[in-house]
C-alpha positions as CSV (number, residue, x, y, z in Angstrom):
1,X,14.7,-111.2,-8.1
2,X,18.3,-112.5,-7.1
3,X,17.5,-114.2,-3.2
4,X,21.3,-113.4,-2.7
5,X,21.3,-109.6,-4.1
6,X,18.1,-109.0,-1.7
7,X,19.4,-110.9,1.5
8,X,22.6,-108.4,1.2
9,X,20.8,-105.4,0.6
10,X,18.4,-106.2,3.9
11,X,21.5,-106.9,5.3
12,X,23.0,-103.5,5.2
13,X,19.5,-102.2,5.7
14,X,19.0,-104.0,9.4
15,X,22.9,-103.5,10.2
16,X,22.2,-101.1,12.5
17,X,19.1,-102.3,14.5
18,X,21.1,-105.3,14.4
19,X,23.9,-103.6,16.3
20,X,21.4,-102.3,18.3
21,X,19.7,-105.2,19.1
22,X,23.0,-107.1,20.1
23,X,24.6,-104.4,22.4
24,X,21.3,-103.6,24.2
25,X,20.5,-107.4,24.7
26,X,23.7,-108.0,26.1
27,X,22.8,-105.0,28.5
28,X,19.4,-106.1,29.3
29,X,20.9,-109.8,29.9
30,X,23.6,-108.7,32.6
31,X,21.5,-105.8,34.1
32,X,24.4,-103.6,35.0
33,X,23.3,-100.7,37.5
34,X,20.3,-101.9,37.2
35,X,19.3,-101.9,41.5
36,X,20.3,-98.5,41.7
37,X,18.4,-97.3,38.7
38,X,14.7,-98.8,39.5
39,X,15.1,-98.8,43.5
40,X,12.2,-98.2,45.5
41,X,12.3,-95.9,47.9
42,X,10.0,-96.3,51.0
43,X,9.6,-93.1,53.7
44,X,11.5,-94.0,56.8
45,X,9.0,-95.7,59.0
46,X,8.7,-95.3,63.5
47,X,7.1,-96.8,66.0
48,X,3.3,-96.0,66.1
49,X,2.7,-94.9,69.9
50,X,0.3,-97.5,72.0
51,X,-2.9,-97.4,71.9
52,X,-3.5,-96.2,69.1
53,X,-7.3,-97.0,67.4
54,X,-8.2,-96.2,64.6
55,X,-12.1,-97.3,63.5
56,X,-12.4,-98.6,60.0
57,X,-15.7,-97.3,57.8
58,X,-17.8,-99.5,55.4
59,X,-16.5,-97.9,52.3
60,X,-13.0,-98.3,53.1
61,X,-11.6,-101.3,51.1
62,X,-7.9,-101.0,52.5
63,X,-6.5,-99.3,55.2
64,X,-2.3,-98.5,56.2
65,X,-1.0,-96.7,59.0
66,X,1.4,-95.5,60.2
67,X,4.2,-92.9,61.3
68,X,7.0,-91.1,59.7
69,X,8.9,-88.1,59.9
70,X,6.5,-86.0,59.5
71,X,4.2,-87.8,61.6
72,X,0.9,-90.4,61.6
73,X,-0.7,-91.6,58.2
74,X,-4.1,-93.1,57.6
75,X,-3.8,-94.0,54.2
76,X,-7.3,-95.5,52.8
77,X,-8.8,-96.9,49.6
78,X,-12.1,-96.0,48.2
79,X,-13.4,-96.8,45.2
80,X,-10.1,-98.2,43.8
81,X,-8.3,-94.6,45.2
82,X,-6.2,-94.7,47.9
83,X,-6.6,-91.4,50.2
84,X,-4.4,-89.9,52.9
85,X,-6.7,-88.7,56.0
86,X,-6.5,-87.2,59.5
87,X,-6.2,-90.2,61.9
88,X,-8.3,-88.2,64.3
89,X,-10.9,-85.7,62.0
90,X,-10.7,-88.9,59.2
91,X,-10.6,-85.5,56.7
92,X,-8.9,-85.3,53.9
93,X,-4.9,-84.5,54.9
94,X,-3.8,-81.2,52.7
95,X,-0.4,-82.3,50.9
96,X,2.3,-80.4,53.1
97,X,4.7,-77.7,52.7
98,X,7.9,-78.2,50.5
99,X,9.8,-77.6,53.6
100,X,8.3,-80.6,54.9
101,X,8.5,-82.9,52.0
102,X,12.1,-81.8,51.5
103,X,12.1,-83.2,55.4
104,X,10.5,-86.2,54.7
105,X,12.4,-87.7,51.1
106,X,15.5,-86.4,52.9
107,X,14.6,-88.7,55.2
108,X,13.5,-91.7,53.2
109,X,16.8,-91.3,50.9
110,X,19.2,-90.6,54.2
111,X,20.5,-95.2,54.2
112,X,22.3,-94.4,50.6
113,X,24.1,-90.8,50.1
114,X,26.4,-92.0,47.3
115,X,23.5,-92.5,45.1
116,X,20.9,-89.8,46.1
117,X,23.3,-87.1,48.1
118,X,20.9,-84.4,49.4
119,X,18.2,-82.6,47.6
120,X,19.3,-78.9,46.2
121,X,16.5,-78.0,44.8
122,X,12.8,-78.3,43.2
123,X,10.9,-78.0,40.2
124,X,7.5,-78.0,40.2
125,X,6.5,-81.2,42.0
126,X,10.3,-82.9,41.3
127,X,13.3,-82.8,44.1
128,X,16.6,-82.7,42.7
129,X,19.6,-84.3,44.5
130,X,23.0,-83.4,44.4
131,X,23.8,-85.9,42.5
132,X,21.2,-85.1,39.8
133,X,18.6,-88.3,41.0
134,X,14.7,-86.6,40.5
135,X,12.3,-87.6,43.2
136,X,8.8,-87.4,43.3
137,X,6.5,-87.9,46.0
138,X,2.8,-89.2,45.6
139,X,1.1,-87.6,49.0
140,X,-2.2,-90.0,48.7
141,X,-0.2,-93.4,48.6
142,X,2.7,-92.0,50.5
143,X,5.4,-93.7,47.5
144,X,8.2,-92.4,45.9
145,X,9.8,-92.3,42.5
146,X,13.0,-91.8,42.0
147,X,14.7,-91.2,38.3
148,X,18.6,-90.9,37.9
149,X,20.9,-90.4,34.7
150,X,21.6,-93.9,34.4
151,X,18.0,-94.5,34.6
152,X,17.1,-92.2,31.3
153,X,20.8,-94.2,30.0
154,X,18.6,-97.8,30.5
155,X,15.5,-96.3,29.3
156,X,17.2,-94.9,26.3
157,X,18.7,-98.3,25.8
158,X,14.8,-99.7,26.2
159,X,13.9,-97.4,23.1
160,X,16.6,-98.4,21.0
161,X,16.6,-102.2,21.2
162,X,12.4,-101.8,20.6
163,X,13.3,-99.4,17.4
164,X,11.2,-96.4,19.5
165,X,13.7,-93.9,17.6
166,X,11.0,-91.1,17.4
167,X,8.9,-89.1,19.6
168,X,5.7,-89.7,17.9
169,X,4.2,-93.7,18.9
170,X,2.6,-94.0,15.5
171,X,5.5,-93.5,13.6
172,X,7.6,-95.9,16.2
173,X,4.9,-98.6,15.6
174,X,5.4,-98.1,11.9
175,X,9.5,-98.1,12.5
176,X,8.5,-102.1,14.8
177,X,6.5,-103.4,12.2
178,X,9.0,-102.6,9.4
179,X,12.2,-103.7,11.2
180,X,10.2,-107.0,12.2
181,X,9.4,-107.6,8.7
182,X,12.7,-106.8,6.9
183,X,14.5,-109.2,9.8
184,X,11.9,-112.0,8.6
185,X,12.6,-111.2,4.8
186,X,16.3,-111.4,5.8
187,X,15.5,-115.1,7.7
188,X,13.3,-116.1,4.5
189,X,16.3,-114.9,1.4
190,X,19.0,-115.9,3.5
191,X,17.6,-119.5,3.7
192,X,16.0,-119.7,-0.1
193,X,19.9,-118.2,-1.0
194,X,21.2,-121.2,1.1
195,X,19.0,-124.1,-0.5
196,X,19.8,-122.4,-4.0
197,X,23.0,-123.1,-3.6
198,X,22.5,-126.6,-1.7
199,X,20.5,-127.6,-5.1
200,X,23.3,-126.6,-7.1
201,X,25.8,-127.9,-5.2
202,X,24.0,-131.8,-5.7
């Protein structure tokens, strides 16, 4: 087996993970876009009136409150879950209406319009802006996700520099394994090809 013939022929082979590999590390190593893409939103937080008491019970591990838009939160954590309750009944707190949650991410996104515009409309549990940004709202720990196009665009960019080219994770662990091990069989001809000809040079 020629190490020279082999080397090439990986070499054409790994060309285009190589490519990959190359324009997506450049990416991932200047991070264009990259604060606007994976920004955390946070709902728009007031001022809690005086006064306010709220009395802690033995199973709760953590405890937040506070106010919004929409008014006070108790948000607590038991058993490694975090719950939103009634400040005053300490019941569970139904999720609101959408008019409501429109009301409060409208809010929480209102410091950056170029970005998240205003929300158009819904599907399912996701808010659509204007400018095509998905939000998502987890009632129980009172957080937000947001996902824009040049979010997929990164995440895309993730799948292609880690060779995840299918939609099936067995077959893209079979895809990692291989390209790792034909870019080591390219490392191991190319340098038996180079002493080869080092030998036959002396």
């Amino acid at each position: 087996m020629n190490p020279k013939k082999v080397h090439n022929v990986l070499g054409l082979i790994l060309l285009l993970p190589l490519l990959g590999w190359i324009c997506t590390g450049v990416v991932f190593l200047i991070k264009p876009g990259y604060a606007g893409a994976y920004e955390q939103i946070s709902p728009k937080l007031y001022e809690i009136e005086a006064g306010e008491i709220i009395s802690p019970q033995k199973s709760w591990k953590e405890i937040r409150f506070f106010r919004t838009i929409l008014g006070k939160h108790l948000l607590v954590k038991v058993d490694g879950e975090w719950q939103q309750l009634d400040s005053e009944s300490l019941e569970l707190k139904p999720r609101p209406g959408k008019e409501q949650e429109v009301l409060l991410l409208s809010d929480a996104i209102s410091h950056h319009y170029e970005r998240y515009g205003s929300i158009e409309k819904e599907q399912g549990d996701i808010y659509i802006t204007s400018t095509g940004v998905e939000l998502s709202l987890n009632w129980n720990t009172l957080s937000i996700s947001q996902k824009g196009k040049d979010t997929k665009l990164i995440g895309t960019l993730y799948q292609i520099h880690y060779l995840q080219w299918f939609g099936n994770k067995q077959a893209n662990t079979v895809l990692g394994i291989t390209g790792l091990l034909a870019l080591s069989l390219l490392v191991y001809y190319g340098v038996v090809s180079y002493l080869r000809r080092r030998k036959g040079l002396t």
